[in-house]
Structures are given as C-alpha cells and as structure tokens.
LORO-519617 format. One record per residue: residue in three letters; chain; x, y, z of N, C-alpha, C in turn. Coordinates in steps of 0.02 Angstrom, whole numbers, m for minus. Layout:
BEGIN
(ALA; A; (X; Y; Z); (X; Y; Z); (X; Y; Z))
...
//
This chain:
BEGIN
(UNK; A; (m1362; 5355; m1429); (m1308; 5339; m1475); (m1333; 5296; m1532))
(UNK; A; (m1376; 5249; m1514); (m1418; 5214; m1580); (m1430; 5245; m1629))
(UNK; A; (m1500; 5301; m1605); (m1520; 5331; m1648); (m1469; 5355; m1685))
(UNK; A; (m1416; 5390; m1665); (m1385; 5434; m1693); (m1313; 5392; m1736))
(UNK; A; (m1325; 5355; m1725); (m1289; 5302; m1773); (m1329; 5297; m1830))
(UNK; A; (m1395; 5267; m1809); (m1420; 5250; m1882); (m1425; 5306; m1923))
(UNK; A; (m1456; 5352; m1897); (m1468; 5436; m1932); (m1399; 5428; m1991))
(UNK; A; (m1328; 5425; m1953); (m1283; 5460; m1991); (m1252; 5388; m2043))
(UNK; A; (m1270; 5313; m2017); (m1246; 5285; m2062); (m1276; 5242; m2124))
(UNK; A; (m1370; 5265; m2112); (m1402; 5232; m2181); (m1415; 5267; m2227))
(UNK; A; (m1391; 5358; m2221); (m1405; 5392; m2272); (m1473; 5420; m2294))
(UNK; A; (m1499; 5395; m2252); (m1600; 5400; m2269); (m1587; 5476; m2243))
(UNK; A; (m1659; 5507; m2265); (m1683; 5569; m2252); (m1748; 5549; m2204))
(UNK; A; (m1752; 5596; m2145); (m1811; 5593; m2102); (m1830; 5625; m2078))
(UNK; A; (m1910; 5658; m2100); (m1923; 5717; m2073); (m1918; 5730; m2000))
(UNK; A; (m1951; 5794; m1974); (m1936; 5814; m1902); (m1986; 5775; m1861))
(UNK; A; (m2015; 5741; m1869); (m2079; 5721; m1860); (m2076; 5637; m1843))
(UNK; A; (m2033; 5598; m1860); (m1992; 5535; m1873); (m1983; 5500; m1819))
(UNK; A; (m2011; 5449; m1797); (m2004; 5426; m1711); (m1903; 5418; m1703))
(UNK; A; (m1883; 5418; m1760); (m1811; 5402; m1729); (m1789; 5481; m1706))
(UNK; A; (m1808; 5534; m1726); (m1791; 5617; m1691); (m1814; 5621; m1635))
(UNK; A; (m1864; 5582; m1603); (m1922; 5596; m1527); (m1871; 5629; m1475))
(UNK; A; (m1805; 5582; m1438); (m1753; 5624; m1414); (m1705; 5618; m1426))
(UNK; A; (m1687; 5643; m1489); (m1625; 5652; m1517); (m1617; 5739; m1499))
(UNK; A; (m1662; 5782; m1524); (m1666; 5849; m1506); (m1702; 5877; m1454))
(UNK; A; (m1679; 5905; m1409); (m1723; 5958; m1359); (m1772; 5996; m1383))
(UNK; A; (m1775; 6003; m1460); (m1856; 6045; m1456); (m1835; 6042; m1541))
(UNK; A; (m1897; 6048; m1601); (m1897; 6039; m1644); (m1957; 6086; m1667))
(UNK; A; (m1944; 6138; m1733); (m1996; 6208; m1769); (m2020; 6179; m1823))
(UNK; A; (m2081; 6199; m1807); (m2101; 6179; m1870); (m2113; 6215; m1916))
(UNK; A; (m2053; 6249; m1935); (m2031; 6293; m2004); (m1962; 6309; m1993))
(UNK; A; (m1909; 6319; m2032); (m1852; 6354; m2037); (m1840; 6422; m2015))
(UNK; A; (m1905; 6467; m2022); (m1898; 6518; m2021); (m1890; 6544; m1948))
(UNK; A; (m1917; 6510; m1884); (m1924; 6507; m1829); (m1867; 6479; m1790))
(UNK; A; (m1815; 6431; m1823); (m1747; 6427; m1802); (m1710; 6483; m1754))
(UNK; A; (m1675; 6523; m1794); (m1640; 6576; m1759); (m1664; 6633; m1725))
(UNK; A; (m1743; 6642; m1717); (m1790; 6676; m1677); (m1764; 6645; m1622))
(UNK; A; (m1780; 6579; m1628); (m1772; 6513; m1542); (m1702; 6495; m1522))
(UNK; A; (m1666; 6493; m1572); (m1599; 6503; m1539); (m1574; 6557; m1510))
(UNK; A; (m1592; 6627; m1555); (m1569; 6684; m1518); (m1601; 6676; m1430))
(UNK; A; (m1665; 6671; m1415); (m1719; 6673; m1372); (m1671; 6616; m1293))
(UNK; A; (m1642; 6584; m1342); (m1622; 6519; m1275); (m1550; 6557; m1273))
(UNK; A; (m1506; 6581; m1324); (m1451; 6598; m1286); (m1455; 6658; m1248))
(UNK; A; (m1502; 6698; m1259); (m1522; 6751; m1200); (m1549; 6732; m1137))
(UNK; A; (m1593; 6665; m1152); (m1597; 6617; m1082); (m1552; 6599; m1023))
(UNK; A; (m1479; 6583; m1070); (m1423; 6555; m1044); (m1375; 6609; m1007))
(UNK; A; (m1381; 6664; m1055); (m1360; 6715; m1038); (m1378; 6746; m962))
(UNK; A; (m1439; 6781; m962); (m1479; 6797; m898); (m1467; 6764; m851))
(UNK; A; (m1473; 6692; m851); (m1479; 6638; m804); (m1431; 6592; m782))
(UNK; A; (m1365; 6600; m809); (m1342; 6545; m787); (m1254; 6581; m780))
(UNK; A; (m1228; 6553; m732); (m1151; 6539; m731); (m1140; 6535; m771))
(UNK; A; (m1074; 6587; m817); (m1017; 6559; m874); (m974; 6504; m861))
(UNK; A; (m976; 6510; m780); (m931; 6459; m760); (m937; 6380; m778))
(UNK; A; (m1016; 6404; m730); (m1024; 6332; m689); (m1065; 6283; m788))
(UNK; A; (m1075; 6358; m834); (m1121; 6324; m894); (m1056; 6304; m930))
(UNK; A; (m998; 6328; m930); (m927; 6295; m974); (m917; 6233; m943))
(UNK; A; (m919; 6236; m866); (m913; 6182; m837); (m958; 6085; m843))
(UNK; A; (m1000; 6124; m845); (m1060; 6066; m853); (m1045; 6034; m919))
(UNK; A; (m1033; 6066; m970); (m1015; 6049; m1055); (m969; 6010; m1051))
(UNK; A; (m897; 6056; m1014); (m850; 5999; m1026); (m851; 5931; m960))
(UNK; A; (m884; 5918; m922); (m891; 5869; m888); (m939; 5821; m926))
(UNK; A; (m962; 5839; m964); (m1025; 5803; m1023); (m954; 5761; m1076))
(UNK; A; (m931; 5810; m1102); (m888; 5762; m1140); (m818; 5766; m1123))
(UNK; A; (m775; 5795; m1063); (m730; 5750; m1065); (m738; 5707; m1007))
(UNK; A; (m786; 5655; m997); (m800; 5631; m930); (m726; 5593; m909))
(UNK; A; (m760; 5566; m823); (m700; 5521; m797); (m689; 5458; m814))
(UNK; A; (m736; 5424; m865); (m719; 5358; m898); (m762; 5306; m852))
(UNK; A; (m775; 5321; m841); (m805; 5272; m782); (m869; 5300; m741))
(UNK; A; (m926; 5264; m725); (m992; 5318; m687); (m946; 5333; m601))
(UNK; A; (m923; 5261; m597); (m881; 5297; m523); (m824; 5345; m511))
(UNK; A; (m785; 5341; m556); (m760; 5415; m577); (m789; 5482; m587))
(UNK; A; (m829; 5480; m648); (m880; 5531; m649); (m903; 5547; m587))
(UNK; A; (m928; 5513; m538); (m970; 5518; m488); (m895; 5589; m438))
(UNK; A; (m853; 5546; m420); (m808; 5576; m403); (m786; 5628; m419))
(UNK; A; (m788; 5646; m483); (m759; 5733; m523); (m808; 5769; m504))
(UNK; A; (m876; 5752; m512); (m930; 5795; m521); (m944; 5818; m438))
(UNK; A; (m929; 5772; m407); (m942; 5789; m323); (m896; 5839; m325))
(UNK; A; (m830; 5807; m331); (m753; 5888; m318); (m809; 5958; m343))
(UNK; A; (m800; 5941; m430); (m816; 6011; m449); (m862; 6058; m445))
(UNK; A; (m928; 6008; m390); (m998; 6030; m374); (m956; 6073; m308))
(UNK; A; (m926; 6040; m257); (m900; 6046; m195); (m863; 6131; m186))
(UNK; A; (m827; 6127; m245); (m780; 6175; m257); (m806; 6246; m269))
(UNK; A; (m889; 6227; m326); (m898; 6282; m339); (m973; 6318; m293))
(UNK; A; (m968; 6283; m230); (m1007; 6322; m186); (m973; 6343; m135))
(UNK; A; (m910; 6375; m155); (m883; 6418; m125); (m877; 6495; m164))
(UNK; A; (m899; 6473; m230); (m874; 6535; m282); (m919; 6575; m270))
(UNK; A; (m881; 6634; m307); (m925; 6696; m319); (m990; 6697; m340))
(UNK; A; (m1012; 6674; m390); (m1061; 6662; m442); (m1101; 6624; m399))
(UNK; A; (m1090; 6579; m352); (m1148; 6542; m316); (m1167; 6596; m256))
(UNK; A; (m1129; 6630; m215); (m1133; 6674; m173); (m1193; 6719; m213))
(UNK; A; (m1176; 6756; m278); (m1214; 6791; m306); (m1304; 6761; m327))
(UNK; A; (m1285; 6691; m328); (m1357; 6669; m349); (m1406; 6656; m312))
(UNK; A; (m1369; 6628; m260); (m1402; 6641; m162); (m1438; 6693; m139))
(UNK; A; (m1385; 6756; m158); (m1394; 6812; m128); (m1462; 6848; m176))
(UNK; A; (m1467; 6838; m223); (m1506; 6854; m287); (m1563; 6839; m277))
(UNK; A; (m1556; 6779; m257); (m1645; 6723; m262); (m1652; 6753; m189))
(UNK; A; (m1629; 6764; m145); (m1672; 6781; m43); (m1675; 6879; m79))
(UNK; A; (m1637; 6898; m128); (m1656; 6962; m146); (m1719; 6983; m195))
(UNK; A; (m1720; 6905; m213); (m1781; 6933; m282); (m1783; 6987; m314))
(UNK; A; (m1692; 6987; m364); (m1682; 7007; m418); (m1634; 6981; m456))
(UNK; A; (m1638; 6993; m514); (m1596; 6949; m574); (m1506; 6934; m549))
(UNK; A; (m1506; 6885; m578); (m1438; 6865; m550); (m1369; 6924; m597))
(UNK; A; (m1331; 6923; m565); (m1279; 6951; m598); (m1193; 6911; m577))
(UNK; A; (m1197; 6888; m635); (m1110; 6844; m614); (m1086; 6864; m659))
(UNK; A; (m1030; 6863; m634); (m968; 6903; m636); (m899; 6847; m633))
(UNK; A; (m905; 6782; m621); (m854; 6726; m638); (m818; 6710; m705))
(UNK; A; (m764; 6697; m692); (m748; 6681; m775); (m699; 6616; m758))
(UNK; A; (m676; 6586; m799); (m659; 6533; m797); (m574; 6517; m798))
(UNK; A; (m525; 6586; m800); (m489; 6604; m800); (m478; 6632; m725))
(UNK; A; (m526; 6663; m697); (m501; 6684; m627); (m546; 6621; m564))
(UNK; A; (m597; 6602; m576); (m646; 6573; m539); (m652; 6488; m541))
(UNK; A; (m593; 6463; m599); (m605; 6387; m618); (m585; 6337; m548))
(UNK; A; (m626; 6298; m525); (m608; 6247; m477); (m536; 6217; m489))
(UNK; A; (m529; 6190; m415); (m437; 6169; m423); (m431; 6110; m460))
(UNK; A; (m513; 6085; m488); (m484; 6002; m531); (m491; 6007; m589))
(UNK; A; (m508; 6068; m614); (m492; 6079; m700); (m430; 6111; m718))
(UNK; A; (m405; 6091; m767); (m444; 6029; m809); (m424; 5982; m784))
(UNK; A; (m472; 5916; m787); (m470; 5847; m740); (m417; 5809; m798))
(UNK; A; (m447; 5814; m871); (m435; 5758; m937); (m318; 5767; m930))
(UNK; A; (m327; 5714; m985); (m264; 5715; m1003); (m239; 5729; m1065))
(UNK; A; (m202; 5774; m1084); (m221; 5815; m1157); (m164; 5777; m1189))
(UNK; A; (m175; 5753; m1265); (m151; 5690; m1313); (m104; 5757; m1342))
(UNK; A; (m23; 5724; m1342); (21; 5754; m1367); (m2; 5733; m1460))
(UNK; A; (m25; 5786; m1504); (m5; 5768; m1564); (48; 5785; m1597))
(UNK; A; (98; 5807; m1538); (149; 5848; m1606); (202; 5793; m1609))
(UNK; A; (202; 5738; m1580); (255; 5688; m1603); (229; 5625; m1649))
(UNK; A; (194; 5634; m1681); (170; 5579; m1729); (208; 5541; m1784))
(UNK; A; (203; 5487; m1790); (267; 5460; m1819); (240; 5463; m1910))
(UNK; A; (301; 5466; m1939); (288; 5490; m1990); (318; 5438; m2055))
(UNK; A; (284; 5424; m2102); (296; 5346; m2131); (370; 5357; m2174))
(UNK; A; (414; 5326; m2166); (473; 5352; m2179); (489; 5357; m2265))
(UNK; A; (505; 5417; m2305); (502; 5455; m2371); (418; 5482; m2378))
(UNK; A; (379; 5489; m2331); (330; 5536; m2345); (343; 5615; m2369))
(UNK; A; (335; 5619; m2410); (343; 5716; m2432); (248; 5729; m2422))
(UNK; A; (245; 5786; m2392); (187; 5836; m2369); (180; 5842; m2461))
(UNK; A; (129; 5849; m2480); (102; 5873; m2545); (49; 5890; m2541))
(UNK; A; (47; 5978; m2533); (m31; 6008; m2526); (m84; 5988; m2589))
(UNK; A; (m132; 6017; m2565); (m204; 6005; m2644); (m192; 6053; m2680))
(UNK; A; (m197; 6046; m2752); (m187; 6097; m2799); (m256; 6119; m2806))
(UNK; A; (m270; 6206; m2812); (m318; 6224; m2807); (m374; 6181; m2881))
(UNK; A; (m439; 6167; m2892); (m444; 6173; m2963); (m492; 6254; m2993))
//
C-alpha cells in the first residue's frame, strides 16, 4: 500500500525497472509489444487450470474481506470447507489420480457456497440530497 501510495500521489514517472515497482507487479516486459502476447498466454493459463468458481471466489475474498484477520480466517475456512464438496473439486481430484486436463463445469450461479455473498451491500439509492439542489447535466463542448 506504500508503494502504491507514493506511485499515485507524487506524480513522478518511474521506469519498469525502479526499486519502488520490485512487488508492486507480478511480472514486468521489457517492451510493450510483448504485453498482450502475456496476457493473452496467462488468461489461457487461468482458463485451462483453474475453477471459475473457486478463481471468482478467491478475488472477491481478496477484496471484500471479513475486516478483521480473525474473521477472514473464519470466511475463508467456511468457503474453503464448502467448496470441497463441489463439483469442480470432485473433477480436479478425479483429473490429477486420472492424469488428464481438468474440465469444470461450476458456475457461480448454480455451485456458489452457502456464505456468499458474506459482505453487506451499501444502500445508495437513499442519499440525502442538499435541499434546492437541481441535477444540471455537462453541456457538451
């Protein structure tokens, strides 16, 4: 969070190379042109290899955590607990003692554990409104 504070609030430019980038990024090209070669390359990684489930899952336990490491500790046990009962782990079991590529078939709509979503979702539609405010869109220029 340091780094990434200073990055966004002194305005400086710093190449890729810059001890404040060391781990800010998981992997860094040294050319532009090699970008979306390596991105395409890792989301076919993700693809092949991993749960839609359990990889939506992991993301949003990253940022909407339980507020607390002993909380966290607690969600992540449920939703670890939960999902070695699923399909997609059955399939990855069965895959690896088969020695061949995994194939899941989970989605997050039929297969989601019973504690998602854990968070508490912020009502915005009652926001108070400064009294004689008129809405006045941007005029195009």
């Amino acid at each position: 969070m340091s780094k990434a504070l200073h990055l966004t609030t002194t305005g400086s430019t710093y190449p890729a190379s810059h001890p404040l980038l060391n781990s800010l990024f998981s992997e860094t090209l040294p050319s532009p042109e090699q970008v979306l070669p390596r991105a395409i390359e890792l989301a076919n990684e993700i693809v092949t290899n991993t749960s839609p489930v359990s990889t939506y899952l992991m993301r949003e336990l990253m940022y909407r955590d339980a507020g607390s490491p002993e909380g966290q500790h607690l969600l992540d046990s449920r939703v670890i607990y939960e999902l070695f009962s699923s399909k997609d782990n059955k399939e990855g079991v069965k895959a690896f003692f088969e020695k061949r590529p995994v194939n899941f078939e989970g989605t997050m709509q039929d297969d989601a554990p019973g504690a998602y979503p854990w968070w508490e979702t912020v009502d915005t539609t009652n926001r108070p409104v400064p009294e004689g405010y008129q809405f006045k869109p941007k005029t195009k220029l």
